[in-house]
C-alpha positions as CSV (number, residue, x, y, z in Angstrom):
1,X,20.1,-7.6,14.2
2,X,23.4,-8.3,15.0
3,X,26.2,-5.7,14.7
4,X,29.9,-5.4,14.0
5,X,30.8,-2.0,14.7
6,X,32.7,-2.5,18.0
7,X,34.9,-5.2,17.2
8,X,35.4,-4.2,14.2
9,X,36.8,-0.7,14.9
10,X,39.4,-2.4,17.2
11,X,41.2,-3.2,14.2
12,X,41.7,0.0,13.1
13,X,45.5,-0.5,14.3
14,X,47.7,1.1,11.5
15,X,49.3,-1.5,9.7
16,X,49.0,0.7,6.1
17,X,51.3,3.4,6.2
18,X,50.6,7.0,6.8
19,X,52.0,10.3,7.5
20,X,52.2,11.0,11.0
21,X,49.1,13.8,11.0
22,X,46.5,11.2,9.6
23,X,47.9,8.4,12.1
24,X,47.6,10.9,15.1
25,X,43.9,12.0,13.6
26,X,42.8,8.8,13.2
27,X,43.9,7.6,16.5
28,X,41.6,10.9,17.5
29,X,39.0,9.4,16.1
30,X,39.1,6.2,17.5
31,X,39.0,7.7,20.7
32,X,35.9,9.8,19.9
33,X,34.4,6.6,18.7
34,X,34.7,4.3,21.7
35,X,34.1,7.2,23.9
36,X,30.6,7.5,21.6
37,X,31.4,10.7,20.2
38,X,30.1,10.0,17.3
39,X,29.6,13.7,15.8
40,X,33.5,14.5,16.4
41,X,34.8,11.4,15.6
42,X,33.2,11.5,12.1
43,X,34.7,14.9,12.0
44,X,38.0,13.7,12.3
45,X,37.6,11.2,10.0
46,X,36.3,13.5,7.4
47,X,39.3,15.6,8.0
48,X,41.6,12.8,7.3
49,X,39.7,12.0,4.2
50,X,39.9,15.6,2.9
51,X,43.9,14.9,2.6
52,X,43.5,11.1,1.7
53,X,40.1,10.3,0.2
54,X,41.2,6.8,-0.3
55,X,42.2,6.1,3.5
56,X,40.5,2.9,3.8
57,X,40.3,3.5,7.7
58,X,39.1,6.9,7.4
59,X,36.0,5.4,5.4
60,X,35.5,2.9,7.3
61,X,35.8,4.4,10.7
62,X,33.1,7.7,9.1
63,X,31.0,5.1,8.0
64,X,30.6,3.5,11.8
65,X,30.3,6.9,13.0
66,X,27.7,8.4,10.7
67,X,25.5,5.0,11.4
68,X,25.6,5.3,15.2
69,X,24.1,9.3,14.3
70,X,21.1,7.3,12.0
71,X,22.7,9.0,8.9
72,X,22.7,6.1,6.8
73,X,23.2,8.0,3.4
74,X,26.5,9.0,4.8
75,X,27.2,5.7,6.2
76,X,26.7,3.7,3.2
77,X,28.2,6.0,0.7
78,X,31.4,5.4,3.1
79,X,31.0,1.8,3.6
80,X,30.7,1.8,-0.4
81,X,34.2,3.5,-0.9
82,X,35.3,0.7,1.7
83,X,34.3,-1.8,-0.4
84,X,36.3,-0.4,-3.7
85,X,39.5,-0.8,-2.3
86,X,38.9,-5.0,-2.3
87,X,41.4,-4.7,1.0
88,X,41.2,-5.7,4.7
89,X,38.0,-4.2,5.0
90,X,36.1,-5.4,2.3
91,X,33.9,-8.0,3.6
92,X,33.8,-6.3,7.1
93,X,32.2,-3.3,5.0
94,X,29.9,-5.0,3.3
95,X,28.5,-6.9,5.7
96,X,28.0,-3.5,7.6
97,X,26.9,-1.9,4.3
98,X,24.1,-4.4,4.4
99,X,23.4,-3.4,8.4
100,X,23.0,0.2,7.0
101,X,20.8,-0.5,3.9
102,X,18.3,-2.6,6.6
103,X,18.3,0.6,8.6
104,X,17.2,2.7,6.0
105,X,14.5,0.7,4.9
106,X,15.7,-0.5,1.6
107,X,16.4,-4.5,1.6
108,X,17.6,-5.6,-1.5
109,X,19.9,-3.8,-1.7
110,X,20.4,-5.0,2.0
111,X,19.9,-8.8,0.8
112,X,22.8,-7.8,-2.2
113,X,25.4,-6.4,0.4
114,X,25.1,-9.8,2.8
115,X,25.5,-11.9,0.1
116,X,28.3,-10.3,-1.6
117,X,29.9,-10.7,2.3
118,X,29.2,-14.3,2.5
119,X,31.0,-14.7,-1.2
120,X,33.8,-12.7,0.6
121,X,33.8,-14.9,3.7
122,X,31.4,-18.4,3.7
123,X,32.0,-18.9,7.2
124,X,30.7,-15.5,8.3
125,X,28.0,-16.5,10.8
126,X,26.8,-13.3,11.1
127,X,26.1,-12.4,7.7
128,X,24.7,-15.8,7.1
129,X,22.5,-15.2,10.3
130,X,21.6,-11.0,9.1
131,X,20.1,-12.7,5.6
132,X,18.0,-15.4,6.8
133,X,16.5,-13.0,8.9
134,X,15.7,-10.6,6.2
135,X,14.9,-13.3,3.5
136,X,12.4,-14.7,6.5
137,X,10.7,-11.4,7.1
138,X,10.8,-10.7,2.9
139,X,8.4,-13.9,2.4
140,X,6.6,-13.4,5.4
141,X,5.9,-10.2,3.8
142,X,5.1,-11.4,0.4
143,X,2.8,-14.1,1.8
144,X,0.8,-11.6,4.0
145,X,0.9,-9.5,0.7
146,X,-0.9,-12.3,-1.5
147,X,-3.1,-13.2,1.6
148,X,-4.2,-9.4,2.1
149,X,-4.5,-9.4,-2.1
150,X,-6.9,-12.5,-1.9
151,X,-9.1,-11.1,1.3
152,X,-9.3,-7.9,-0.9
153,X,-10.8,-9.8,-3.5
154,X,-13.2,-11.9,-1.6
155,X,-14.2,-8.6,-0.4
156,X,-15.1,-7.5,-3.7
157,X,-16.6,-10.7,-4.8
158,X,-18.8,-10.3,-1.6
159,X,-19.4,-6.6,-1.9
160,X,-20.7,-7.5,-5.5
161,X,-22.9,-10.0,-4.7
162,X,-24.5,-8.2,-2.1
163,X,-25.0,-5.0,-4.1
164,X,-26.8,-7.4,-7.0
165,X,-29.0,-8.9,-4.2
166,X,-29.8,-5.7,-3.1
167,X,-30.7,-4.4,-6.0
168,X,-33.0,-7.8,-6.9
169,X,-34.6,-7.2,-3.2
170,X,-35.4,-3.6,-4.8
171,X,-36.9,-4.5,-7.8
172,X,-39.1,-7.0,-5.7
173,X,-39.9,-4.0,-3.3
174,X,-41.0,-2.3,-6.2
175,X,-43.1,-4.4,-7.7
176,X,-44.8,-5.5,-4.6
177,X,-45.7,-1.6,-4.0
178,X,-47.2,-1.3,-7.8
179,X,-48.9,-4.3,-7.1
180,X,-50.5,-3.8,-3.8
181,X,-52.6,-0.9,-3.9
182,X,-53.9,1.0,-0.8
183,X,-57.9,1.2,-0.3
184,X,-57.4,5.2,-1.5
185,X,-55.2,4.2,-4.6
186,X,-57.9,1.8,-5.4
187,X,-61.2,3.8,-5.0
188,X,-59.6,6.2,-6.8
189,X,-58.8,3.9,-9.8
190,X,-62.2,2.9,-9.6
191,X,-63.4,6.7,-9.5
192,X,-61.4,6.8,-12.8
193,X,-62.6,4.0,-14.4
194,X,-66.0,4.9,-13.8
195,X,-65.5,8.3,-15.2
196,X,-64.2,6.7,-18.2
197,X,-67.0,4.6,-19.0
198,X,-69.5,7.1,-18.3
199,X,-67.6,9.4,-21.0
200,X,-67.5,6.9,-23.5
201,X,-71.3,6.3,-22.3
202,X,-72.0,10.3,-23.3
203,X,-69.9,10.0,-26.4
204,X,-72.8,7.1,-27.7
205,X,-75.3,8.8,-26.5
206,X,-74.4,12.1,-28.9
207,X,-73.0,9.5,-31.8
208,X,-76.8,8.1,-31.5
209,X,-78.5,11.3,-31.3
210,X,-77.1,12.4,-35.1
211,X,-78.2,9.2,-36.6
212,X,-81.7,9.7,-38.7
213,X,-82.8,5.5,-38.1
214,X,-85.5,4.0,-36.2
215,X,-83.3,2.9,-33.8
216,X,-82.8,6.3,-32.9
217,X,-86.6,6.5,-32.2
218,X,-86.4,3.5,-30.3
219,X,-84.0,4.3,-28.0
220,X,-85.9,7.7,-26.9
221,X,-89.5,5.3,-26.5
222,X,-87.2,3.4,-24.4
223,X,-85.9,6.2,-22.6
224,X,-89.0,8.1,-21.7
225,X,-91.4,4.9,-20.6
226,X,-92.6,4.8,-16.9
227,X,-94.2,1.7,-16.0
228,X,-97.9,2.8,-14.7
């Protein structure tokens, strides 16, 4: 992504004017700056914003500082005071305010900044440039969202089906084992059967023995014959 920070603290030349401690400090700091100092030359700036918390250049040149050192709370709080003032700075700021947002991972508010730039300045090639690149990546996002969404869901739909099939190919199983008996499970159903009917056979046989008819006689004659 590309960034401003060099150029734009060149400009830092003093055209607002200051007492001659903050001009000599910010000097300082624009020393520590291009020498990449970043620690001490966000120190100096902080000192001259202790005295002048308004010094547009002392917010701007902290807010460089503190990106170069990945602390992008501190850069965009100072690139945000930048942008109050509506001077020189304004749009320089915000389109570095939207460089720092990127970095810290939150992009609308990074989409916001760049625009609010390009209102500033149309013909800012960079900004333009910055937010196509992070509008791009955004719906490259978004589609990769919806396509992940809809493979999730096919995945579910599948996963479904194939825990309904399984559960068919179950019931199936099952029936085929109730219906297909082993030679034991059968003999042994026939063991039972036959002990069944030979119980209800006993349970005639005593139901016939209490009953005073001639078919009671009949059946013993029958019983006790031998053929001779």
């Amino acid at each position: 992504m590309i960034m401003k920070y060099g150029l734009l603290l060149s400009l830092l030349c003093f055209t607002l004017p200051v007492v001659a401690g903050e001009s000599g400090d910010l000097r300082t700091g624009s020393k520590l700056y291009a020498q990449k100092k970043y620690g001490q030359a966000l120190a100096k700036y902080n000192e001259v914003l202790q005295n002048s918390p308004n010094n547009e250049q002392a917010s701007f040149g902290a807010g460089a500082s503190a990106y170069y050192l990945k602390d992008y709370k501190t850069a965009a709080q100072s690139f945000e005071q930048v942008t109050k003032h509506n001077g020189l700075r304004t749009q320089d700021a915000l389109f570095n305010l939207g460089n720092t947002y990127y970095r810290a991972g939150q992009k609308d508010q990074a989409i916001q900044a760049y625009r609010q730039a390009i209102l500033k300045h149309p013909q800012d090639k960079e900004a333009i440039h910055n937010l196509q690149l992070l509008l791009q990546e955004q719906n490259n996002s978004n589609n990769q969202n919806n396509q992940n969404n809809k493979n999730s869901q096919q995945s579910s739909s599948n996963q479904q089906q194939d825990n309904q099939d399984n559960q068919a190919g179950n019931n199936n199983e099952k029936d085929e084992q109730q219906s297909q008996k082993t030679p034991e499970q059968n003999d042994s159903s026939n063991k039972q059967a036959e002990k069944e009917m030979a119980n209800r056979v006993m349970q005639m046989a005593r139901e016939n023995e209490q009953k005073p008819t001639g078919k009671q006689n009949e059946l013993q004659a029958i019983e006790v014959e031998e053929d001779w």
